[in-house]
PAPA-646324 format. One line per field, with one value per residue (C-alpha): chain; z, y, x. Coordinates in nm, 3 decimals. Layout:
<vexpas>
chain = [A,...]
w = [Z,...]
v = [Y,...]
u = [X,...]
</vexpas>
This chain:
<vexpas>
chain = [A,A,A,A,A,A,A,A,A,A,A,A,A,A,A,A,A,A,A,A,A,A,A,A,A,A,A,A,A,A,A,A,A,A,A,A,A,A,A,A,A,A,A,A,A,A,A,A,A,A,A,A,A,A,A,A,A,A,A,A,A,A,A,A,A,A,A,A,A,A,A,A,A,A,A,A,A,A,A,A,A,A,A,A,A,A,A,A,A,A,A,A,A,A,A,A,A,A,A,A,A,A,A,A,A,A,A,A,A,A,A,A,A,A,A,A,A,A,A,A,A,A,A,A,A,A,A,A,A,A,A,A,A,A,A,A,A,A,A,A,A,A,A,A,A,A,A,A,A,A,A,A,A,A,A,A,A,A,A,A,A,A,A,A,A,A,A,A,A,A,A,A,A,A,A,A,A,A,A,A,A,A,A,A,A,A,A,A,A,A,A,A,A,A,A,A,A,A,A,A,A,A,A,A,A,A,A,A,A,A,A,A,A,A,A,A,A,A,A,A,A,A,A,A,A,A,A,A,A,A,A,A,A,A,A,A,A,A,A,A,A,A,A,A,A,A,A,A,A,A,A,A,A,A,A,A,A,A,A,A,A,A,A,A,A,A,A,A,A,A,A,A,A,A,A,A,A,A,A,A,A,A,A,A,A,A,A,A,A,A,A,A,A,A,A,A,A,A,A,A,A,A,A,A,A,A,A,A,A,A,A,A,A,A,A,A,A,A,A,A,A,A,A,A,A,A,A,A,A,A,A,A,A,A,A,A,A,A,A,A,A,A,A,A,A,A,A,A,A,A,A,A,A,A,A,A,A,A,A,A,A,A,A,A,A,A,A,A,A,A,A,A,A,A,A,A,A,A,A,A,A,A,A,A,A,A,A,A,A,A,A,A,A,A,A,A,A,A,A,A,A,A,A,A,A,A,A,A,A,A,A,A,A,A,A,A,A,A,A,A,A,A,A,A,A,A,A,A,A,A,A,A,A,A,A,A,A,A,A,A,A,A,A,A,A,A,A,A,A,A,A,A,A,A,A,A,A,A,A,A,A,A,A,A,A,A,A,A,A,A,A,A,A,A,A,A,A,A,A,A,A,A,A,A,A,A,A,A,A,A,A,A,A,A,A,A,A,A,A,A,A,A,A,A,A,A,A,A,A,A,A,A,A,A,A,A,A,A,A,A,A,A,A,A,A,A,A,A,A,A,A,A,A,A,A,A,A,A,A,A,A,A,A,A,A,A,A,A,A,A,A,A,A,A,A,A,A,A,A,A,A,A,A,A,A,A,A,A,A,A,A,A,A,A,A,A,A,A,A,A,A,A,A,A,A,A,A,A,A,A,A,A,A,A,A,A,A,A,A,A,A,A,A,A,A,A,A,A,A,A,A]
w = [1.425,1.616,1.811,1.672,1.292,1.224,0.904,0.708,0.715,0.859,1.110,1.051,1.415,1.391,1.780,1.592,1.358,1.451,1.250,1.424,1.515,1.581,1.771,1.880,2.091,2.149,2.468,2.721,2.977,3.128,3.368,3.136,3.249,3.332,3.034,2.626,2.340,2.062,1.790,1.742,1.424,1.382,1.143,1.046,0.940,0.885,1.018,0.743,0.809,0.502,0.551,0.563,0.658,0.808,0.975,1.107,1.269,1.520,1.788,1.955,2.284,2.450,2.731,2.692,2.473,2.784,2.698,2.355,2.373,2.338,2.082,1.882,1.899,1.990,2.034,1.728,1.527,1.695,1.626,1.359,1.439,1.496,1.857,1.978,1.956,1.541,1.454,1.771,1.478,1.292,1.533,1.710,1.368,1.349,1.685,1.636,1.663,1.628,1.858,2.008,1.994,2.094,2.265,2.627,2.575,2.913,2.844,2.492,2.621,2.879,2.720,2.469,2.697,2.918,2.549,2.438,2.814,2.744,2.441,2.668,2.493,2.523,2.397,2.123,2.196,2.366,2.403,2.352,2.307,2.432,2.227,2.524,2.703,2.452,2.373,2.800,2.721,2.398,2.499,2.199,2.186,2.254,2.498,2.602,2.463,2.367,2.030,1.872,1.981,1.906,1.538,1.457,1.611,1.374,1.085,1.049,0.999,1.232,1.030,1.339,1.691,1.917,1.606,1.569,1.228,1.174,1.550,1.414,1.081,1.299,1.535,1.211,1.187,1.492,1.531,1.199,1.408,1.721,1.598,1.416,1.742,1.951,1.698,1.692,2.079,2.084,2.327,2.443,2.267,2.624,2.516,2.773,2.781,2.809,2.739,2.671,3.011,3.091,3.437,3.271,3.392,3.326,3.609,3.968,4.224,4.590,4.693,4.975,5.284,5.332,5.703,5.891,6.137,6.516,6.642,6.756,6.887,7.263,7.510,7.520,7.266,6.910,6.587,6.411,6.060,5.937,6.204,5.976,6.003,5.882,5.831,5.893,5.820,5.745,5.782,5.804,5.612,5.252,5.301,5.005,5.145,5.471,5.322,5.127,5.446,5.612,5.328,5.333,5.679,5.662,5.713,5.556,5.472,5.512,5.338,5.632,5.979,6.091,6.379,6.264,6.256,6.506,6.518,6.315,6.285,6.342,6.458,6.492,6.737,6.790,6.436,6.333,6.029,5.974,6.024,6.427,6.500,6.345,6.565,6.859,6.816,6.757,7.032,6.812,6.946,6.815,6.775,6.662,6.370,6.537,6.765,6.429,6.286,6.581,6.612,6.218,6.306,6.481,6.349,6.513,6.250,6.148,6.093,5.673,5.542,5.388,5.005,4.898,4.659,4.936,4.823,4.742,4.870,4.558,4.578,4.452,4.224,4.284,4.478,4.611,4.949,5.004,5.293,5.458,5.596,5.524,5.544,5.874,5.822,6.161,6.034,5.638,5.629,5.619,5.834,5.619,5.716,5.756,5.559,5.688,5.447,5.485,5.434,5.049,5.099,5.299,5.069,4.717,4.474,4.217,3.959,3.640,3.518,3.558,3.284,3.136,3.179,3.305,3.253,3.484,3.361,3.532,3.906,4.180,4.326,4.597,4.336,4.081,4.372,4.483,4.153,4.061,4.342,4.264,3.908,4.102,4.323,4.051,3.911,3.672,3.612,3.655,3.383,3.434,3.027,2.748,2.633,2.347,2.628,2.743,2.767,2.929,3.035,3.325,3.279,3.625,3.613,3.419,3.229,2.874,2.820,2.882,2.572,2.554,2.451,2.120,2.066,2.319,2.036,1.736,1.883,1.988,2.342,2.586,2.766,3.143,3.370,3.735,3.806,3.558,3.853,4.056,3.876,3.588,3.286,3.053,2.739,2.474,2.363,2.053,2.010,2.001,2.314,2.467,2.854,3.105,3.240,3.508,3.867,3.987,4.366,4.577,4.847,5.099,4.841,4.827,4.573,4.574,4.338,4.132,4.158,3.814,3.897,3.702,3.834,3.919,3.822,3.968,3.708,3.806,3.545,3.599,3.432,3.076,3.102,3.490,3.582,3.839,3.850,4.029,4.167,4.218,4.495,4.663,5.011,5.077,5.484,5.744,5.963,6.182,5.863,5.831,5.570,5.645,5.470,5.258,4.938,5.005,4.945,4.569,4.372,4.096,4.226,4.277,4.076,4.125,4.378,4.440,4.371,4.109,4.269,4.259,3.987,3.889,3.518,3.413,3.033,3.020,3.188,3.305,3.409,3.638,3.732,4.029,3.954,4.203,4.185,4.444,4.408,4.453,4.803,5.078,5.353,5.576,5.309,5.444,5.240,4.963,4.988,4.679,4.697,4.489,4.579,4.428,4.366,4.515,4.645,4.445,4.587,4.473,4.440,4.145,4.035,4.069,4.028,3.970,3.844,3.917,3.717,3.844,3.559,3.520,3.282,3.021,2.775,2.976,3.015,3.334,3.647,3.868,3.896,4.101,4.090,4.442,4.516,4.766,4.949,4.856,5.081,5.039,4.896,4.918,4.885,4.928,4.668,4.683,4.874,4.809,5.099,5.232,5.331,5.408,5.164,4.884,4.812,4.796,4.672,4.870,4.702,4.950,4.846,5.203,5.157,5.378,5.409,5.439,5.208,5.027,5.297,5.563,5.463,5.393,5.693,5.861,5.712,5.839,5.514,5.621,5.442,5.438,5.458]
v = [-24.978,-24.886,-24.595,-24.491,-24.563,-24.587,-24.378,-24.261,-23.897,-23.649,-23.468,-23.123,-22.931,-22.699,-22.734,-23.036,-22.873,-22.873,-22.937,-23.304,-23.438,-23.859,-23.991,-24.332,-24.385,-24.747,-24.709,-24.887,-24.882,-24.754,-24.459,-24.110,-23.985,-24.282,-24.466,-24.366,-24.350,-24.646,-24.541,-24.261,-24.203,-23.879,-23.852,-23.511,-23.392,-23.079,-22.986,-23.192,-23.513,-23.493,-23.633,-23.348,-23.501,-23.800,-23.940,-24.241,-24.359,-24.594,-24.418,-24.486,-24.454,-24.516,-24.771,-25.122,-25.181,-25.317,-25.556,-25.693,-25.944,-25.663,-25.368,-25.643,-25.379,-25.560,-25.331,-25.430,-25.312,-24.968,-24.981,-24.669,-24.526,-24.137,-24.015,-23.785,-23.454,-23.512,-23.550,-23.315,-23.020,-23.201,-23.350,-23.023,-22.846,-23.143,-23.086,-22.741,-22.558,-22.890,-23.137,-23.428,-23.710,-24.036,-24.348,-24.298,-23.965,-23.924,-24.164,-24.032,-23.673,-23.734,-23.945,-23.651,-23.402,-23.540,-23.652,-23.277,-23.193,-23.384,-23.182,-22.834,-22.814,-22.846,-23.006,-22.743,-22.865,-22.691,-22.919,-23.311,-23.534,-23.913,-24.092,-24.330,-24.062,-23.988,-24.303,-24.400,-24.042,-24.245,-24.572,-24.783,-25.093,-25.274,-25.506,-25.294,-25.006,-25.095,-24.985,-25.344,-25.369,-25.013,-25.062,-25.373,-25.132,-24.881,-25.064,-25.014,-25.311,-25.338,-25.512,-25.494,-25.406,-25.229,-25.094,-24.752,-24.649,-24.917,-24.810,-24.431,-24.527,-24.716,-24.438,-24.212,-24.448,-24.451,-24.072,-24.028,-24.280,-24.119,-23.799,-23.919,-24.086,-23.795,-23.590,-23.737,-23.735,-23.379,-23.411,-23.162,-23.282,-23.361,-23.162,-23.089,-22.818,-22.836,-22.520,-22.557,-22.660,-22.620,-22.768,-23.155,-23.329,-23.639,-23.906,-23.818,-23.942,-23.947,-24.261,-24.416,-24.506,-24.881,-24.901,-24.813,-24.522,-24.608,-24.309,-23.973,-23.924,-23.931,-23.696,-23.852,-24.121,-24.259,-24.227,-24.511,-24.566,-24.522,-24.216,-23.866,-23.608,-23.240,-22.945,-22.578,-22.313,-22.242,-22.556,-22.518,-22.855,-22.831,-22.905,-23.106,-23.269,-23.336,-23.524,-23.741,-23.867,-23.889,-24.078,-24.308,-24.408,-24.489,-24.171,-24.030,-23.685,-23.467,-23.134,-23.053,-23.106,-23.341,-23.511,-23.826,-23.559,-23.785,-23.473,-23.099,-23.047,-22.635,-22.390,-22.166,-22.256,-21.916,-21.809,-21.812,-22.054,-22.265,-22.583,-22.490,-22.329,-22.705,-22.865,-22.662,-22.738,-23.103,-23.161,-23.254,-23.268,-23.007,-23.071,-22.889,-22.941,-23.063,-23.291,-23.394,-23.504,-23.694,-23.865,-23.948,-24.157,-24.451,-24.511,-24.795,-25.079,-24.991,-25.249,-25.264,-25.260,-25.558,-25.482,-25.832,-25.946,-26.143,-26.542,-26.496,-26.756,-26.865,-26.578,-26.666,-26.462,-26.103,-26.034,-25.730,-25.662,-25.344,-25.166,-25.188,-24.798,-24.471,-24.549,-24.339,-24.198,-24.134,-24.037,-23.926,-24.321,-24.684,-24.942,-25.270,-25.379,-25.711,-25.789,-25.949,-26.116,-26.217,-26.518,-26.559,-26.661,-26.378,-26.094,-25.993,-25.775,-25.616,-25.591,-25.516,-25.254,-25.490,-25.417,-25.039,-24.733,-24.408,-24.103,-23.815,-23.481,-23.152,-23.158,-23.021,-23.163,-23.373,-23.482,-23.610,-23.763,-23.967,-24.061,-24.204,-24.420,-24.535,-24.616,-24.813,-24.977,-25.109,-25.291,-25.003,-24.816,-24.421,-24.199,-23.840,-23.757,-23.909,-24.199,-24.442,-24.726,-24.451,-24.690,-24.490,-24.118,-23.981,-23.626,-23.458,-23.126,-22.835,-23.138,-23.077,-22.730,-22.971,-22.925,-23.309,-23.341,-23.288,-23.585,-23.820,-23.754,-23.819,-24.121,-24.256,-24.322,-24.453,-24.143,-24.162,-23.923,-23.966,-24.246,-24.479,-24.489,-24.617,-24.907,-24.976,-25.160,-25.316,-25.096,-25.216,-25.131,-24.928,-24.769,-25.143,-25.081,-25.329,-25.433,-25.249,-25.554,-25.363,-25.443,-25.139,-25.040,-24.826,-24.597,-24.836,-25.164,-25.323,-25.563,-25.808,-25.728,-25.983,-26.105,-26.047,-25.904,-25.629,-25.234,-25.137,-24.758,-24.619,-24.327,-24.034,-23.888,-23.562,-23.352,-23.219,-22.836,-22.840,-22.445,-22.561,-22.742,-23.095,-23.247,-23.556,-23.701,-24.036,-24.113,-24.418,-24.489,-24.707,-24.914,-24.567,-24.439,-24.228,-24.157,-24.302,-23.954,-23.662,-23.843,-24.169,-23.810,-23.801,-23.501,-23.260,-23.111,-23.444,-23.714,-23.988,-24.186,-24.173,-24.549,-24.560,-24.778,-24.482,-24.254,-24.009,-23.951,-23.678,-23.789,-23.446,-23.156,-23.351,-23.750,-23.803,-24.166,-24.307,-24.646,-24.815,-25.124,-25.293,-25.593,-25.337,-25.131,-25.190,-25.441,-25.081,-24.963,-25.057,-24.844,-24.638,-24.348,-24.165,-23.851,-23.565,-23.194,-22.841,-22.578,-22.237,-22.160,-22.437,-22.718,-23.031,-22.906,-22.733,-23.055,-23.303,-23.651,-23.812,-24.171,-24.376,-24.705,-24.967,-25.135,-25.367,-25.327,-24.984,-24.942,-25.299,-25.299,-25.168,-25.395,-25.221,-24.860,-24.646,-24.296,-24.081,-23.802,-23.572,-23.297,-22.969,-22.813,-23.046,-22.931,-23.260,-23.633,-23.924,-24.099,-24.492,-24.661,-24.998,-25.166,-25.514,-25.788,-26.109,-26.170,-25.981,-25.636,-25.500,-25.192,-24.950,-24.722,-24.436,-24.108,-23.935,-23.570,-23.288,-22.913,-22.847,-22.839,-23.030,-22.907,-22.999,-23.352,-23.386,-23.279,-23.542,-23.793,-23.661,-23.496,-23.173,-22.868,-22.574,-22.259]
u = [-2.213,-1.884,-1.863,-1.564,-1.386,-1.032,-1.063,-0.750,-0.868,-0.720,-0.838,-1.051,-1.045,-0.809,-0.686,-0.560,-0.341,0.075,0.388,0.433,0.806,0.749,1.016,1.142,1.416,1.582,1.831,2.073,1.853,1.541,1.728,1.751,2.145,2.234,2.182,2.213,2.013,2.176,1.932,1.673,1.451,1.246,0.936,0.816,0.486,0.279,-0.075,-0.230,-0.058,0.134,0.547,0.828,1.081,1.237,1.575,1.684,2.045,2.223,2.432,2.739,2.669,3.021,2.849,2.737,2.441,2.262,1.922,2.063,1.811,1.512,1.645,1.874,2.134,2.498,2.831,2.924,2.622,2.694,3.078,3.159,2.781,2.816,2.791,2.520,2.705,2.778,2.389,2.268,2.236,2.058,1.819,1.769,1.655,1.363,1.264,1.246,0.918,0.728,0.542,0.735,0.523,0.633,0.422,0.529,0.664,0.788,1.085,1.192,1.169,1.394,1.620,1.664,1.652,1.956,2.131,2.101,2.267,2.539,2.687,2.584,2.225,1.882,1.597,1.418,1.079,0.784,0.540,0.457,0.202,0.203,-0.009,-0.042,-0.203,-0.412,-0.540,-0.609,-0.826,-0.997,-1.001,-1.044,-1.199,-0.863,-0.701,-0.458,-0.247,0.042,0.227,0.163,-0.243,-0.287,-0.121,-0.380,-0.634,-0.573,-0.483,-0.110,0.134,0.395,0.692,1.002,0.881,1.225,1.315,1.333,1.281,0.988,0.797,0.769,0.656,0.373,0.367,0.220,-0.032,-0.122,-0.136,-0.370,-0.589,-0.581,-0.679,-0.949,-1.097,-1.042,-1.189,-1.526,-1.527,-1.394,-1.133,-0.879,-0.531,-0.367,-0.059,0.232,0.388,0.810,0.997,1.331,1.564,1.919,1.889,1.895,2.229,2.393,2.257,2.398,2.161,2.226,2.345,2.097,2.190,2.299,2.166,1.865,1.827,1.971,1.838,1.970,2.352,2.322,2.605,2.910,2.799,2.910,2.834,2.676,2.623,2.265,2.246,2.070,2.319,2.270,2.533,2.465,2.683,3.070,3.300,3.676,3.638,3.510,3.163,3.169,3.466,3.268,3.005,3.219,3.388,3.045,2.886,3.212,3.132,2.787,2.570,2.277,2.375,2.069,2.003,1.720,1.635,1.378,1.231,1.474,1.779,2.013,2.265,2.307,2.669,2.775,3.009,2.773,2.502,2.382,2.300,1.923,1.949,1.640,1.814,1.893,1.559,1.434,1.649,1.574,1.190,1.258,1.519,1.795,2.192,2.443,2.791,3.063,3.280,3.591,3.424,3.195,3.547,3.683,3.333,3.444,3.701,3.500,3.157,3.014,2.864,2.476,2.187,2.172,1.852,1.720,1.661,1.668,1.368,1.120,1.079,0.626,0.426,0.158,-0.113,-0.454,-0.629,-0.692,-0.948,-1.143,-1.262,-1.503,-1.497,-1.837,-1.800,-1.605,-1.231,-1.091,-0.730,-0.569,-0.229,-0.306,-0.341,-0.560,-0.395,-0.511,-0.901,-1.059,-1.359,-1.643,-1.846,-2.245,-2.348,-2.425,-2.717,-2.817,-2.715,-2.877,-2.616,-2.739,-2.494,-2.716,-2.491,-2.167,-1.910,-2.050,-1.885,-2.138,-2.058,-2.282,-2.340,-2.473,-2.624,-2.419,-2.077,-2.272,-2.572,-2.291,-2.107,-2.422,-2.536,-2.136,-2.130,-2.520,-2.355,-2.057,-2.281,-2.513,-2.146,-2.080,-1.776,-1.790,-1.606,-1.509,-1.421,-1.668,-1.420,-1.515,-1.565,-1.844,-2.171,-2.411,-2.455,-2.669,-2.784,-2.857,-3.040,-2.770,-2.615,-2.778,-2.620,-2.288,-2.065,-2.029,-2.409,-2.391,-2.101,-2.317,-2.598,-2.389,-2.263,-2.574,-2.514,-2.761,-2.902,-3.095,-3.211,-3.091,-3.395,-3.262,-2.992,-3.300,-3.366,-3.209,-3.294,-3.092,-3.027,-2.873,-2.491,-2.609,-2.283,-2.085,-1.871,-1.636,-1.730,-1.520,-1.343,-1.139,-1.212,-1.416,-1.316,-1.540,-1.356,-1.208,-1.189,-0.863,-0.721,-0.416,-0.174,-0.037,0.341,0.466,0.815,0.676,0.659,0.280,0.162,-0.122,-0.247,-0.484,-0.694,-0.926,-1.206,-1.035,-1.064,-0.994,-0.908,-0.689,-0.382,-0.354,-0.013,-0.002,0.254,0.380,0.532,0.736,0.663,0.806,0.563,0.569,0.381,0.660,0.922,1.258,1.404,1.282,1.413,1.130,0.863,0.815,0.672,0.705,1.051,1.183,1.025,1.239,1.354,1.752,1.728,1.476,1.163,0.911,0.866,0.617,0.547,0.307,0.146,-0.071,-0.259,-0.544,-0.336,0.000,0.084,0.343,0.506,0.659,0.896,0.737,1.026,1.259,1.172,1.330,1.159,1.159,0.911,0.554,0.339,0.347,0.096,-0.050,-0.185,-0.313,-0.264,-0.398,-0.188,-0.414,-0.700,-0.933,-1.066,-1.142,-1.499,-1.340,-1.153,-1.484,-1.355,-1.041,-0.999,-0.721,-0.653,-0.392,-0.151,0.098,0.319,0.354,0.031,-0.139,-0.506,-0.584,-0.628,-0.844,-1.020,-1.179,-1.349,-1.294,-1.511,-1.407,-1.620,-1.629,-1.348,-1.032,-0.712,-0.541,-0.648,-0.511,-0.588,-0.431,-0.193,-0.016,0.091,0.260,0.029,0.194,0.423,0.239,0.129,-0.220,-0.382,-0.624,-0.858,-0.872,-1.042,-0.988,-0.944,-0.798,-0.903,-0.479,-0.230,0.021,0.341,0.093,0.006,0.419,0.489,0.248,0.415,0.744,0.932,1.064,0.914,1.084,0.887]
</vexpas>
């Protein structure tokens, strides 16, 4: 019997029940600002499930189509199509008090969102649900999770993929599904909340800096492009004027002061601002404004940084390498380890639970801790939410009062005390589950990443019901392990890269992923550091667990996971890092927490926090 049947029904729970508002967006591009929406269709339904309403158009985005060879959708299809601004009524009234769902919601969100900013709106939605999201939470007995795989799945008929009208009639489907599933697991809807903004504007990013760093401006020296260069208080010069001229030359206009500030431009060195007591501490040259603009007028020629795609030698398959002892982070960082391997002949693995998924109930922090990595070490991978991949469940002493018990029951899951951990035997898959056929990574493990050309994401998933919230973070480093300027830190406030390599995407309450164009980062970018942090006084004793997956590729199977415990006092962990080997990348599964905070681990890695 499966563990879980795509029936037609409708859901019962009533934390299920919202007016729904399915959306599809086909677009120019993959950059929300910067590129347009050239058709959108919009499905409507009430708690029950049953259709309200339902619209459908092309759009004439006033841009090139972009990838014609994906949506179909050539200029001249979208000649005479109405603009955004003649259906935004219309749209916003079906948005209106309803659900967004989409598959990736992320992406039509924004797209909306900055659409709606561009006739002076916003979007009239409060909260979304990616069905993406929901199903990683599921996980069906799929390949992957993708819109086509999850239709078949579910038993809806997918008659056009990339077009819009047909993917949110499949997209209904696939919600009825969903729900179902989730229902007879009794998950937590992993709905976002997204009041209405006004602060979404049309794509302006900073432009990055051409040319690497030379260093700070020395007495009587030059300016050279590449050089960091901050501004503090009243310029006879328009300050936006300043920068212009500054940027034209070949300078990275800072908005703080750093250690890698090479000179803070003022006419005012006496003033307490926080950008001279900064430079003060760090040592960093002053100059004033007229001698700023003389420097202006010969900037000596910077070292550009090389962005160009490297030439990858054949890699051979991926391969994991476990690190035989506790990882140790000198600077909130793994420099890449060397494996030693045994002699096979001299070394027995056990690997009898090799392809089931164990979830542990009850105990304390440490006894859960210990009794995950016994499940990892025995070849097993170790959930934090009951999932339909769920094999197994290990209930530690407190763990049958869990809520979870009575859906383990129903679905007749294989239940152990904690000795089963001791020596397993081999039970048999009652409930019909799929093998896990991710690589499982203990703390330490690294993996080569395959060269696809494709961006990477590494997703973090925690306990559903977590009191606290988690924020999860990436720095971009130089081989100093340090980042070449604030905009390489990515986080909540800022969660995109000026140039669009590293993103962070957060799918619900309880997941946030970074993706990173690993083609795409500059050769000055060694390392790219994930990390999580808690907002308050929690701890990750609070937080238990967090699971990170690696993927390749938007709703792909995952790659490789891993299930980091910290101790009981950490308000920050790193979690992963990917990071150049050779001519390839690799992935590290890290789990090293810290008793400090998020502005302390940003500072370490050299962003400048103000207080």
């Amino acid at each position: 019997m499966a563990l879980l049947s795509s029936s037609p029904k409708w859901p019962t729970l009533p934390d299920y029940f919202h007016d729904w508002a399915l959306v599809d967006v086909e677009t120019s591009g993959l950059r929300p600002g910067r590129d347009r929406v050239l058709s959108l269709a919009i499905l409507t339904l009430d708690a029950h499930g049953n259709r309200t309403g339902e619209f459908s158009t092309l759009l004439n985005p006033g841009c090139d189509p972009g990838p014609v060879h994906i949506h179909g959708l050539t200029s001249d299809r979208l000649v005479g199509a109405p603009t955004f601004e003649e259906i935004a009524p219309q749209v916003g009234a079906l948005l209106s008090s309803r659900v967004l769902v989409a598959h990736n919601a992320q992406f039509d969100y924004d797209f909306l969102a900055h659409e709606f900013a561009h006739v002076r709106s916003w979007v009239p939605v409060g909260r979304r649900l990616c069905t993406l999201a929901l199903n990683r939470l599921i996980g069906p007995a799929a390949p992957d999770l993708k819109l086509g795989t999850l239709a078949a799945h579910y038993g809806v008929r997918q008659e056009k993929a990339h077009d819009a009208q047909d993917d949110v009639r499949v997209l209904s489907g696939i919600l009825r599904g969903s729900l179902g599933a989730a229902e007879q697991l009794g998950l937590a809807l992993p709905l976002l909340e997204c009041p209405p903004r006004q602060d979404y504007k049309p794509y302006v990013p900073k432009t990055p800096c051409a040319y690497r760093n030379p260093g700070r401006l020395t007495p009587d020296g030059t300016l050279a492009q590449g050089m960091k260069v901050a501004i503090t208080g009243e310029t006879k010069v328009a300050r936006e004027e300043l920068v212009a001229r500054s940027v034209a030359a070949g300078l990275n206009m800072m908005t703080s002061v750093s250690a890698q500030t090479s000179v803070v431009v003022t006419n005012d060195p006496r003033s307490a601002s926080t950008k001279l007591r900064r430079a003060a501490d760090a040592g960093v040259p002053l100059v004033d404004e007229p001698t700023y603009l003389r420097l202006l007028e010969s900037v000596r020629p910077g070292r550009a940084k090389d962005t160009a795609r490297q030439r990858r030698a054949p890699q051979t398959p991926a391969s994991t390498t476990a690190a035989t002892t506790a990882p140790s982070v000198a600077a909130a960082s793994i420099p890449p380890q060397r494996s030693a391997t045994p002699a096979a002949s001299t070394v027995t693995v056990d690997r009898s639970l090799a392809g089931r998924r164990v979830l542990v109930l009850g105990g304390t922090h440490d006894e859960a801790a210990e009794a995950r990595a016994r499940a990892v070490a025995l070849g097993a991978s170790a959930a934090v939410n009951l999932s339909a991949r769920v094999s197994d469940v290990v209930v530690l002493p407190g763990g049958e009062t869990d809520r979870r018990m009575s859906r383990i029951t129903a679905l007749g899951l294989n239940v152990h005390h904690a000795d089963w951990l001791l020596a397993p035997t081999p039970a048999s898959n009652a409930a019909g589950n799929q093998p896990d056929t991710a690589e499982v990574l203990v703390r330490g493990a690294v993996i080569d990443l395959s060269d696809t050309g494709m961006p990477w994401t590494v997703a973090a998933t925690w306990r559903q019901r977590t009191a606290c919230d988690v924020d999860v973070v990436a720095f971009a480093v130089d081989e100093r392990e340090q980042v070449p300027g604030d905009e390489d830190f990515v986080f909540y406030s800022a969660p995109e890269h000026p140039d669009g390599t590293i993103r962070l995407a957060t799918d619900g309450p309880t997941e946030q992923a970074v993706t990173a164009d690993l083609e795409r980062l500059p050769l000055e970018i060694h390392r790219v550091v994930i990390a999580a942090a808690i907002d308050g006084v929690a701890t990750f004793s609070d937080v238990g667990a967090i699971e990170i997956t690696a993927t390749c590729g938007i709703g792909a199977a995952p790659t490789a996971r891993a299930t980091l415990d910290a101790a009981t006092t950490e308000r920050t962990m790193i979690l992963a890092e990917l990071y150049r080997r050779g001519e390839g990348w690799r992935l590290r599964a890290v789990g090293q927490g810290y008793d400090h905070g998020l502005a302390d681990l940003a500072r370490s890695y050299g962003v400048d926090i103000a207080e």
